[in-house]
C-alpha positions as CSV (number, residue, x, y, z in Angstrom):
1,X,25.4,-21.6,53.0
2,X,25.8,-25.2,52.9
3,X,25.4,-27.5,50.2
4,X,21.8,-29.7,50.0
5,X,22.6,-33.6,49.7
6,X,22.6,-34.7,46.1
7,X,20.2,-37.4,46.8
8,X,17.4,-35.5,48.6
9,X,17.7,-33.1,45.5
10,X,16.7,-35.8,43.3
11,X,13.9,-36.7,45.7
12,X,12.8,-33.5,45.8
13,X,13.2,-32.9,42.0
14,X,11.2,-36.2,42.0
15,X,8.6,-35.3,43.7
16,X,7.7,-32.1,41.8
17,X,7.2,-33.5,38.8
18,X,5.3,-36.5,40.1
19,X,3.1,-34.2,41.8
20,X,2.9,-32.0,38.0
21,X,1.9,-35.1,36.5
22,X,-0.7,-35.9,39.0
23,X,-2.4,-32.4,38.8
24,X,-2.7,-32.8,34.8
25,X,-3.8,-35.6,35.1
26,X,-6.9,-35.1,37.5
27,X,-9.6,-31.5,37.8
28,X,-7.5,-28.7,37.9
29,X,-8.7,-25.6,39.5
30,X,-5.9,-23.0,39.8
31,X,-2.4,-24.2,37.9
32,X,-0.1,-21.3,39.7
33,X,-1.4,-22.6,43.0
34,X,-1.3,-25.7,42.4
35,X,2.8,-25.9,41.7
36,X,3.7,-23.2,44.2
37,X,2.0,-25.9,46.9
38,X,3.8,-28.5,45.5
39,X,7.4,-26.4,45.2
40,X,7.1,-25.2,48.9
41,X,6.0,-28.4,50.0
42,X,9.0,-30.1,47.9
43,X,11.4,-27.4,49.3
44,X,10.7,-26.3,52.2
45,X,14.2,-24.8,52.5
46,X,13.4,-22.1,50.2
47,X,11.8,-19.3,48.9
48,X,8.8,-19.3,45.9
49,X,8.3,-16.8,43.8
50,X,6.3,-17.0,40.9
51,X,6.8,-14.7,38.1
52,X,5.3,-13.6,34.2
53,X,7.8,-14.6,31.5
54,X,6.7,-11.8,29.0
55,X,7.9,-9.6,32.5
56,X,11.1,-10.9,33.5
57,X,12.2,-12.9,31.1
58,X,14.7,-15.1,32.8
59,X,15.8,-17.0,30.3
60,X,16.5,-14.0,28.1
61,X,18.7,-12.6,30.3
62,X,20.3,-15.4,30.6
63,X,20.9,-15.8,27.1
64,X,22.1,-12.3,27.0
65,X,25.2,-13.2,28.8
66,X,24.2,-11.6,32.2
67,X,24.1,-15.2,34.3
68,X,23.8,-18.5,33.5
69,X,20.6,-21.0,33.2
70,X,22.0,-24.7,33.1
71,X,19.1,-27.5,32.2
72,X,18.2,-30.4,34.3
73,X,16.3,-33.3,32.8
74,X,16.7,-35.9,36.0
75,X,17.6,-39.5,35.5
76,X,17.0,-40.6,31.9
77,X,15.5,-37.1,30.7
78,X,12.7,-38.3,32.9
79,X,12.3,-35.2,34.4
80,X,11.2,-33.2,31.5
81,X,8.5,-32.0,29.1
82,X,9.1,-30.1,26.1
83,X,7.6,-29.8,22.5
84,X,10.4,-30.4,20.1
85,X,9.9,-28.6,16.7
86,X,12.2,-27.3,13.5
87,X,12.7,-24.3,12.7
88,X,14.0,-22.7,9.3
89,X,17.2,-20.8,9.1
90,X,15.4,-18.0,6.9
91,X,13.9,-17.3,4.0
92,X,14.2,-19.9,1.4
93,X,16.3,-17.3,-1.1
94,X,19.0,-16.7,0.7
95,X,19.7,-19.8,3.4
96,X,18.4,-23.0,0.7
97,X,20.2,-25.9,1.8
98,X,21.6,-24.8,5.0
99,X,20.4,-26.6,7.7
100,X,17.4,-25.7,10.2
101,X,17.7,-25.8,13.7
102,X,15.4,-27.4,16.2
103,X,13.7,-26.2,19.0
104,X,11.7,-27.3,22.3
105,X,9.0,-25.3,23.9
106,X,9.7,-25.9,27.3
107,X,5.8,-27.4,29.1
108,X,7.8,-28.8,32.3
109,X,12.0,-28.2,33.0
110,X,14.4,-26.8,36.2
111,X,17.2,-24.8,35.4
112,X,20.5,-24.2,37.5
113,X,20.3,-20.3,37.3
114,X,23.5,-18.2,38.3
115,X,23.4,-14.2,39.0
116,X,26.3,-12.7,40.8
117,X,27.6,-15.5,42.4
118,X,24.4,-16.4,44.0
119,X,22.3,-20.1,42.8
120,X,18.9,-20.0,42.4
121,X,16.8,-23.2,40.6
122,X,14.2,-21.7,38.3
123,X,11.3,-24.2,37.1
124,X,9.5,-22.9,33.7
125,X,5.9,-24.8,33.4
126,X,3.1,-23.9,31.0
127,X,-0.2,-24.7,30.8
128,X,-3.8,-24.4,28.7
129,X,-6.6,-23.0,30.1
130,X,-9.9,-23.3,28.0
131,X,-10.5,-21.0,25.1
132,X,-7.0,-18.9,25.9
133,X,-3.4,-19.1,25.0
134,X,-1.0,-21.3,26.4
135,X,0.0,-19.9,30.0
136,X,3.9,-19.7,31.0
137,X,5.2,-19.5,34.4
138,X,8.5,-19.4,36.1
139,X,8.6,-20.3,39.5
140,X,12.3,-18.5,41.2
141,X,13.5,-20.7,44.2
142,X,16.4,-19.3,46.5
143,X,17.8,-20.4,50.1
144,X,16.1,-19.4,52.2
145,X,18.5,-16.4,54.7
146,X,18.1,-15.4,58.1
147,X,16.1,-11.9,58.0
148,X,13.9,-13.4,55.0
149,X,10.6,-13.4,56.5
150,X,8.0,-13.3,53.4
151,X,9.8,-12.3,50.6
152,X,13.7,-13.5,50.0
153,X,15.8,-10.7,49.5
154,X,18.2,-12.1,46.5
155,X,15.3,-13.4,44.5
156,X,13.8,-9.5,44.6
157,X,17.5,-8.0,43.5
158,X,17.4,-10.4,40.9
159,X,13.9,-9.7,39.5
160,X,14.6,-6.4,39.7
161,X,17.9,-6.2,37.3
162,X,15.9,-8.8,35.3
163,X,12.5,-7.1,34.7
164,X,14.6,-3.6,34.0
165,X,16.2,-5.8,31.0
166,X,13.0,-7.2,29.8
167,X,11.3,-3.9,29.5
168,X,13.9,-2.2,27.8
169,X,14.3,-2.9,23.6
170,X,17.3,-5.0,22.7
171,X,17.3,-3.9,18.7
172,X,13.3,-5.0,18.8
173,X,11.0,-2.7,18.3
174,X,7.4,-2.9,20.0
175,X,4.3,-3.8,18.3
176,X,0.9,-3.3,19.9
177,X,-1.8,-5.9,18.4
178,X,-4.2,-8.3,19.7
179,X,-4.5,-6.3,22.5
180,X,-0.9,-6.5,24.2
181,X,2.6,-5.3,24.0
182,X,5.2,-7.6,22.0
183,X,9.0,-7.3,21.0
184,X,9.5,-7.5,17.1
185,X,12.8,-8.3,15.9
186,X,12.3,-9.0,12.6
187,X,10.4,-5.2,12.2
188,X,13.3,-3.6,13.3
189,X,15.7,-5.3,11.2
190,X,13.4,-4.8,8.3
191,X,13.8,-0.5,9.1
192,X,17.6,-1.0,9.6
193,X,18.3,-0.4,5.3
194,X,16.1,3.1,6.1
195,X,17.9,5.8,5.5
196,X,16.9,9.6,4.9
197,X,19.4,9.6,2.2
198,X,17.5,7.5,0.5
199,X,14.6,9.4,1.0
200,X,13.1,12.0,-1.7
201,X,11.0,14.4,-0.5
202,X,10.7,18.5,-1.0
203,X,14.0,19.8,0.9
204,X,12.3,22.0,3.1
205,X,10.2,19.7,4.1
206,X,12.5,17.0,5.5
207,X,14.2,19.4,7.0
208,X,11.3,20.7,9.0
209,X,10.4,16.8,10.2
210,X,14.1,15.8,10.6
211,X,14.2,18.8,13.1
212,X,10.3,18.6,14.5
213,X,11.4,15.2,15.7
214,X,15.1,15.1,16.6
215,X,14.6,18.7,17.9
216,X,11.9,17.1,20.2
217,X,13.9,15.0,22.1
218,X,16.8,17.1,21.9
219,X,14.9,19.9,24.0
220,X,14.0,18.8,26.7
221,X,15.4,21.3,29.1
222,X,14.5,23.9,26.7
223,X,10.4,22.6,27.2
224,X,10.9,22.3,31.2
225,X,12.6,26.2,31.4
226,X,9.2,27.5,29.3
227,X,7.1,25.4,31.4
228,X,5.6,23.7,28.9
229,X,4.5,20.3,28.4
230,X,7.1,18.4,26.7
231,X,4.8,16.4,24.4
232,X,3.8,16.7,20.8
233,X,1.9,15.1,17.8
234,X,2.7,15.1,14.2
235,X,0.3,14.0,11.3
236,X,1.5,12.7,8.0
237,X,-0.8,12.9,5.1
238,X,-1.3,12.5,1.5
239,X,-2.3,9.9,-1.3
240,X,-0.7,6.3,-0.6
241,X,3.0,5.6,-2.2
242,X,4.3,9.1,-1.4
243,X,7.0,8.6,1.1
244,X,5.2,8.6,4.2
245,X,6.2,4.6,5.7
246,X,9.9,5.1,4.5
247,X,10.0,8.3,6.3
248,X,8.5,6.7,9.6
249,X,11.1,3.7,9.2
250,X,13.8,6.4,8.4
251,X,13.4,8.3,11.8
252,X,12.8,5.1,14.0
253,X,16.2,4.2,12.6
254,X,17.9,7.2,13.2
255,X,15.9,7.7,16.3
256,X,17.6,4.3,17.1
257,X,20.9,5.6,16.7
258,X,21.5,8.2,18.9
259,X,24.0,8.3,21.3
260,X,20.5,8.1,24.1
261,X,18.6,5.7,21.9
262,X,14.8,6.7,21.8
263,X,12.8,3.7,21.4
264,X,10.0,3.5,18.7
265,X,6.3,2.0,19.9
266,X,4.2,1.0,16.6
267,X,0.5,0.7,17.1
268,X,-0.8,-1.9,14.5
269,X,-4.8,-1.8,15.9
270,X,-7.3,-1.2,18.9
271,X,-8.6,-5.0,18.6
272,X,-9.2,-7.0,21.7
273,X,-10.9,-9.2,23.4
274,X,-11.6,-6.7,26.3
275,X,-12.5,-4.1,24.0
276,X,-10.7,-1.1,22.1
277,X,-10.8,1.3,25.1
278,X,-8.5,-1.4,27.1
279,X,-6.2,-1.5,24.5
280,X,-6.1,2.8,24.1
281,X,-5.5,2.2,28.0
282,X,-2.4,-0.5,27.1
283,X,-1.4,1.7,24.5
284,X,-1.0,4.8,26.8
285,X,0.4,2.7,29.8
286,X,3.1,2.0,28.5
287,X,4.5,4.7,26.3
288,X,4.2,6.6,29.4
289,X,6.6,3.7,31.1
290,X,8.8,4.1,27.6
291,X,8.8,7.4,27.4
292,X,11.3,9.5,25.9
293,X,9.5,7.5,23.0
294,X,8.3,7.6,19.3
295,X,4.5,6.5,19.6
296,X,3.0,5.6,15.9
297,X,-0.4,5.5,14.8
298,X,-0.5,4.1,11.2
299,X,-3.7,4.6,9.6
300,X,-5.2,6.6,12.4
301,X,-8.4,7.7,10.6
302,X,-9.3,4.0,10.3
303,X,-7.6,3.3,13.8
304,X,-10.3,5.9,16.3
305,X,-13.9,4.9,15.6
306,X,-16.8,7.1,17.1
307,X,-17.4,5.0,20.0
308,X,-13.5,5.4,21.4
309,X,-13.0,9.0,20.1
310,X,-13.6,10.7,23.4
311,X,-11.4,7.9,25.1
312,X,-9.0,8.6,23.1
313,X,-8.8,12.0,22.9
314,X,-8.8,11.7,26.8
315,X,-5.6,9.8,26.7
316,X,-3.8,12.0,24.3
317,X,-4.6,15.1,26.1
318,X,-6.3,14.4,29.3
319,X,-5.5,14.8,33.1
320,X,-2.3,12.3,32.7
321,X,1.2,13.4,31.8
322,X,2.3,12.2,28.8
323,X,5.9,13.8,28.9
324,X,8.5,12.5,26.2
325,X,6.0,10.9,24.1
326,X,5.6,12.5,20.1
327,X,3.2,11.1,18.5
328,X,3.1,10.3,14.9
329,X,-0.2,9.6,13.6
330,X,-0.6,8.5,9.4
331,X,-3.8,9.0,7.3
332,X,-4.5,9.0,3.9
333,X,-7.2,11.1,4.3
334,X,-7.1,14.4,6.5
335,X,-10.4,14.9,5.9
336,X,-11.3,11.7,7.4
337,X,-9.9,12.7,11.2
338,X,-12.3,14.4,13.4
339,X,-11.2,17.9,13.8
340,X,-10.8,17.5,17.6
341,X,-7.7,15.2,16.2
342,X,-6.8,17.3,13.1
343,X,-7.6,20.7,14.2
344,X,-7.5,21.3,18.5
345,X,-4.0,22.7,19.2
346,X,-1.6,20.1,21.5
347,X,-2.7,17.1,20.4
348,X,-1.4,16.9,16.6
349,X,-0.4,19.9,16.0
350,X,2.0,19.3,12.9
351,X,0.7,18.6,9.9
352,X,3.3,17.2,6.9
353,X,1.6,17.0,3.9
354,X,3.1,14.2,1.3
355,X,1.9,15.2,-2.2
356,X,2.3,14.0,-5.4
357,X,6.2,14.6,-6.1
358,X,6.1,17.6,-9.2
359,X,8.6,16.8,-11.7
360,X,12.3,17.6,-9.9
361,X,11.7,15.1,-7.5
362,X,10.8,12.5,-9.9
363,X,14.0,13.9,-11.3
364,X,15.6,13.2,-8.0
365,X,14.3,9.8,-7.5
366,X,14.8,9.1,-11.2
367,X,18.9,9.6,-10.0
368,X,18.7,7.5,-7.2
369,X,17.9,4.7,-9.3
370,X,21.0,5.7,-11.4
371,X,23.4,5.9,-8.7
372,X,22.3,2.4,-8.2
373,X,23.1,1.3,-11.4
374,X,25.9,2.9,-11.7
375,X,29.2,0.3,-13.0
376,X,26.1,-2.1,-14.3
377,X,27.3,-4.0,-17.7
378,X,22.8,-5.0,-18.0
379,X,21.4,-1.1,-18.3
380,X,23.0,1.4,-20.0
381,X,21.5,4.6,-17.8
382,X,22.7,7.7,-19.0
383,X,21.9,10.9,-16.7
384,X,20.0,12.4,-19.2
385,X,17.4,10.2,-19.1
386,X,16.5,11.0,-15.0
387,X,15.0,14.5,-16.9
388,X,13.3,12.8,-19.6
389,X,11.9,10.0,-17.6
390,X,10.7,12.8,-14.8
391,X,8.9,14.5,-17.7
392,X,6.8,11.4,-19.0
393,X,5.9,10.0,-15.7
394,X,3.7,13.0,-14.5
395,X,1.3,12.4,-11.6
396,X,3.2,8.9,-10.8
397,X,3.8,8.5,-7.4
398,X,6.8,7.3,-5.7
399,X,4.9,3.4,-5.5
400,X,4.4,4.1,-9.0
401,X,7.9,4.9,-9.7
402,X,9.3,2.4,-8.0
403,X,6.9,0.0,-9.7
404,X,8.6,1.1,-12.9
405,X,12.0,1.1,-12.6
406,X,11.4,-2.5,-11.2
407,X,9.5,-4.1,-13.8
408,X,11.7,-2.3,-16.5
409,X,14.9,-3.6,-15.2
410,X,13.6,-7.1,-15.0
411,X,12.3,-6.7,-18.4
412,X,15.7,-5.6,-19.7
413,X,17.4,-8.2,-17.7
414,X,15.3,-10.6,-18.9
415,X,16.4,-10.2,-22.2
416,X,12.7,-8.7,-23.4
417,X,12.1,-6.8,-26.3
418,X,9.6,-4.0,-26.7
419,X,8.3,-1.2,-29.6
420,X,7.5,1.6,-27.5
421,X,6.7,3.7,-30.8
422,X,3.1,3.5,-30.8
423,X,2.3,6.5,-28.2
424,X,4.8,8.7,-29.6
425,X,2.2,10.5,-31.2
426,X,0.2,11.6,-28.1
427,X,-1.0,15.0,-27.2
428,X,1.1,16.8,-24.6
429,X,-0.6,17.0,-21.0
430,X,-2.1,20.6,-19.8
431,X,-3.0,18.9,-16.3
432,X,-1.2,20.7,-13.6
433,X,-3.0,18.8,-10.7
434,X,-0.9,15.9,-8.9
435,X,-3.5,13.3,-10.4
436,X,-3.7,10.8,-13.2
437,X,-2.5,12.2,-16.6
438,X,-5.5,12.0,-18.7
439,X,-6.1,13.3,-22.6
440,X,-8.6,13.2,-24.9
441,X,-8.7,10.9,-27.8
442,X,-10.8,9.9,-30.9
443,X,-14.0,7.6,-29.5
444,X,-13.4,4.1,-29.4
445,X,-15.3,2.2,-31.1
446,X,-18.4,0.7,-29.5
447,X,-19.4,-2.7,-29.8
448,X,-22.6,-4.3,-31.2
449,X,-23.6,-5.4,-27.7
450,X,-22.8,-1.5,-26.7
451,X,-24.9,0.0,-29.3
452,X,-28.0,-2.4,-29.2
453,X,-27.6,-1.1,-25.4
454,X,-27.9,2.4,-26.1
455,X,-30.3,1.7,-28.7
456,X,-33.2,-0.1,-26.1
457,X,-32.1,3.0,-23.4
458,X,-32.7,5.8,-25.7
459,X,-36.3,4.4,-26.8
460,X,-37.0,4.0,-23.6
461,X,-36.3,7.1,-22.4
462,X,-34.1,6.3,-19.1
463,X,-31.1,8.0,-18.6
464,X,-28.3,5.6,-18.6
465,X,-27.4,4.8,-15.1
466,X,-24.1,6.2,-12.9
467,X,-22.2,3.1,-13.4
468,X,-23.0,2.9,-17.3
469,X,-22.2,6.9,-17.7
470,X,-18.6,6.1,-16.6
471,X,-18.1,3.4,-18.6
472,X,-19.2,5.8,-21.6
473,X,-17.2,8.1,-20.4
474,X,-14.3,5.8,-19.8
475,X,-14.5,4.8,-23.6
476,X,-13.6,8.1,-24.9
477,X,-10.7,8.9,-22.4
478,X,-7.5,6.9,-22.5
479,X,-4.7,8.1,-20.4
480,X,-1.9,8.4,-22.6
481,X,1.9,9.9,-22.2
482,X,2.9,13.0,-22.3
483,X,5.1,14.6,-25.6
484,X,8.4,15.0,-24.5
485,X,11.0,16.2,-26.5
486,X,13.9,13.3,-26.3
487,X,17.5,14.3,-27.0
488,X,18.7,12.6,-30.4
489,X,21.6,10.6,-28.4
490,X,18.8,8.8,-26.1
491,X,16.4,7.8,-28.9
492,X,18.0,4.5,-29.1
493,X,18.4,3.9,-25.6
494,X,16.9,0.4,-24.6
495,X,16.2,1.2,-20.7
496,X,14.3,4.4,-22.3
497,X,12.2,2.2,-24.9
498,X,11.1,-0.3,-22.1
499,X,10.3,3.0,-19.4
500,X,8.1,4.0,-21.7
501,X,5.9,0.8,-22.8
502,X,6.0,0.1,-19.2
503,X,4.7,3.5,-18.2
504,X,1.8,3.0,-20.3
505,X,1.3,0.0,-19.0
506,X,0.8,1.4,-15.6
507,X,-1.5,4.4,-16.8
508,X,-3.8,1.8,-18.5
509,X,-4.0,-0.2,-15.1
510,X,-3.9,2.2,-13.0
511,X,-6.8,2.0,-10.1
512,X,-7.9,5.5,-9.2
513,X,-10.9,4.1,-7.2
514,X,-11.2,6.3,-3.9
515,X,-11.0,4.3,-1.3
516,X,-14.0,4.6,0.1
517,X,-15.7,3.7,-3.5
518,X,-14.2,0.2,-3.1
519,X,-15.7,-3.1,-3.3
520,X,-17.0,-4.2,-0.2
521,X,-14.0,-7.1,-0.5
522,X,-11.2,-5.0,-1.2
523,X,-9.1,-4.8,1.5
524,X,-8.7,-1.0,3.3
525,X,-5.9,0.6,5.1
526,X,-3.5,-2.3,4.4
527,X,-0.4,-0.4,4.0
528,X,3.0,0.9,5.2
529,X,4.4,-0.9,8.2
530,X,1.1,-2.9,8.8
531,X,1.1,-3.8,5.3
532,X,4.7,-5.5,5.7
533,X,4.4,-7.0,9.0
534,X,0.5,-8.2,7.8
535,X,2.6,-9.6,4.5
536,X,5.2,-11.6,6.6
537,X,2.9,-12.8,8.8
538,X,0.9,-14.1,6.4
539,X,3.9,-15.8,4.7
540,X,4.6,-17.4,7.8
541,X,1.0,-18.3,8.5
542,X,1.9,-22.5,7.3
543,X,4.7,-22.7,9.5
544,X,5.1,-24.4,12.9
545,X,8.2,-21.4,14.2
546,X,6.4,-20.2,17.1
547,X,4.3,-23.2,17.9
């Protein structure tokens, strides 16, 4: 194959992006046409194909090590349009005053591209149609061969290997939202630190997901030889800050490390321009491509509406194989889900309930903090206090433990001083449910205002009204601490004085407002894995990074 003369390659090169400037410059009708005229006009010695970045990703591969992609600007960086833009190295914490790097956003630019011995020139353009986002293109130029009549037979070998690499996760994890598939790298770096280890939940129970899910993909064989469909769907539910996001983060990481690596799809919402049922449809699609996969609905109470139950349900269980997909669907309510969810057999037919922990595995996440600590010169932990800690934090949550142990330690670090003496006198608790601990005190005293209230209601004869019977009643209950006996060697214990203050603290400000009693402002479902990608986001939401 011989070798094109230098100077009609710069003509030609030339030409291309006079002819790009002209057509932005002028009406433009179709973009994609518009440059693969111009290419095969401007090189009529080869083959155009024009292909979707987010498909085969080119450049990625590229960058991945498996060829090589060399830039070429023309005379003078004439030849060339690019957005150039800074980026940060990271979060401000841990990379202040190391240097940024900078970045162009390629609008116009040819590329010397290698693959297995065999030159291609690859040209990445972009473009803005009204009222969408910006529209990137690679156009894939090879020699043309004798015996390439329409399509050239290099160009397709190489699409192939690199559309096989794009679709496959390269320590990413895939996040539906906005009504299409994306790769989120910082998401799975942010489940990497997940471990079950570090996970407290009834024994029995973790055992019985641990070996629902790894079993799952384990068994495949085993499903086939029954003749059964190798699918199934797991619901985790319970009150918020009771282990269910750690645990989904703990098995997308260990699901990630398996010697056959199942890859882990999370659904963030249904939202999209073209309506949910396209996105169910996208959803579907592709864990049916991805499959052996982890599918997870976060929130899916608030996630299937009414109008795309039956759509839905149709997906999940309809004429379509969905072999090697388990789902994992979250709720915080059970009793939200329509039973055709909840209840109908091989859809989700696993339920893990996530309760309130009772008090040995407060007393077992009480010790993971210690082991923590463990060879700090700041807090003086003793193990004994794991039992009397568990005792006085009765119907805290694991958010709620957490919470806690943070804010003591920082208070203790920070030097702070607290008398924690004042509710040593409270009544011991007889609640047995997994709620908030609450005991019955003297009245507090009403105010003027208060009385003069009651006063004007009583002569009037109306009953006070809903909201004003729960104040009352909020008047004469205080949540207060338990009595626990404390062992005469912890009495003086500083991390135990500030535990104590602070879990008061958190009784007193406790919100126990159902969620579906909240203002209409207060933000719903904004948890778990949604809740930290939402939060980073929104950190990010003043910076020019993927602009």
């Amino acid at each position: 194959m011989g070798e094109q003369d230098p100077s009609s390659m710069a003509l030609n090169f030339r030409a291309v992006f006079n002819g790009y400037k002209r057509h932005f410059q002028g009406t433009r009708t179709s973009t994609e046409l518009a440059m693969l005229e111009l290419l095969r006009k401007s090189h009529p010695e080869y083959h155009v194909t024009c292909c979707a970045t987010h498909k085969c990703d080119l450049l990625g591969f590229a960058e991945a090590g498996h060829a090589t992609a060399t830039l070429e600007k023309g005379e003078n960086d004439e030849w060339y349009d690019a957005v150039r833009s800074y980026r940060s190295p990271g979060p401000r914490m841990f990379f202040a005053g190391k240097p940024g790097i900078l970045r162009d956003n390629v609008r116009f630019g040819r590329f010397k591209y290698t693959w297995n011995s065999k030159d291609f020139l690859l040209y990445e353009v972009e473009y803005t149609e009204p009222f969408k986002q910006p529209i990137k293109l690679f156009y894939l130029l090879s020699r043309r061969a004798s015996g390439d009549v329409q399509t050239s037979a290099d160009t397709d070998e190489l699409l192939l290997a690199v559309g096989g690499w794009s679709t496959d996760l390269h320590k990413e994890i895939y996040v539906f939202d906005d009504g299409h598939w994306s790769k989120d790298r910082e998401l799975w770096n942010s489940v990497q630190g997940a471990s079950w280890d570090e996970v407290i939940l009834n024994p029995t129970m973790k055992a019985n997901l641990i070996d629902d899910v790894q079993g799952f993909f384990d068994n495949r064989e085993l499903y086939k030889s029954l003749a059964v469909p190798w699918k199934r769907g797991i619901i985790m539910h319970g009150v918020p800050g009771n282990g269910k996001t750690i645990s989904i983060k703990a098995l997308i990481n260990a699901l990630g490390a398996r010697a056959d690596p199942v890859p882990s799809l999370y659904v963030k919402n249904f939202d999209a321009c073209q309506g949910q049922k396209f996105s169910i449809r996208q959803i579907f699609s592709h864990a049916r491509i991805m499959a052996p996969c982890l599918l997870i609905f976060e929130d899916l109470d608030s996630l299937v509406t009414d109008k795309t139950r039956s759509y839905f349900l149709n997906e999940v269980d309809g004429l379509e194989s969905n072999d090697g997909i388990l789902m994992i669907g979250s709720t915080n309510h059970l009793d939200s889900l329509d039973p055709a969810i909840s209840k109908r057999p091989s859809r989700f037919d696993r339920k893990y309930h996530f309760k309130i922990p009772n008090e040995d595995e407060r007393a077992a996440y009480c010790e993971f903090w210690r082991k923590k600590l463990i060879g700090s010169t700041i807090v003086d932990f003793d193990d004994g206090l794991c039992r009397v800690i568990a005792k006085l934090s009765e119907g805290f949550s694991f958010a709620y433990l957490k919470e806690l142990f943070v804010i003591a330690l920082l208070t203790i670090a920070r030097g702070g001083h607290v008398d924690v003496d004042a509710n040593d006198d409270a009544k011991s608790s007889t609640d047995t449910e997994p709620v908030m601990v609450e005991h019955e005190q003297e009245p507090i005293a009403e105010t003027k205002q208060e009385a003069n209230l009651k006063a004007v209601a009583a002569n009037s004869g109306e009953k006070p009204a809903e909201g004003e019977a729960k104040t009352e009643e909020a008047l004469k209950k205080r949540r207060v601490l338990p009595v626990v006996e404390i062992p005469e060697h912890l009495k003086e214990n500083q991390l135990l004085k500030v535990v104590k203050a602070q879990l008061q603290m958190l009784l007193d400000e406790m919100d126990n407002t159902k969620e579906e009693d909240w203002p209409s402002d207060k933000p719903k479902g904004f948890g778990g894995m949604r809740g930290v990608r939402a939060r980073r986001m929104a950190r990010n939401n003043d910076s020019d990074d993927d602009r």
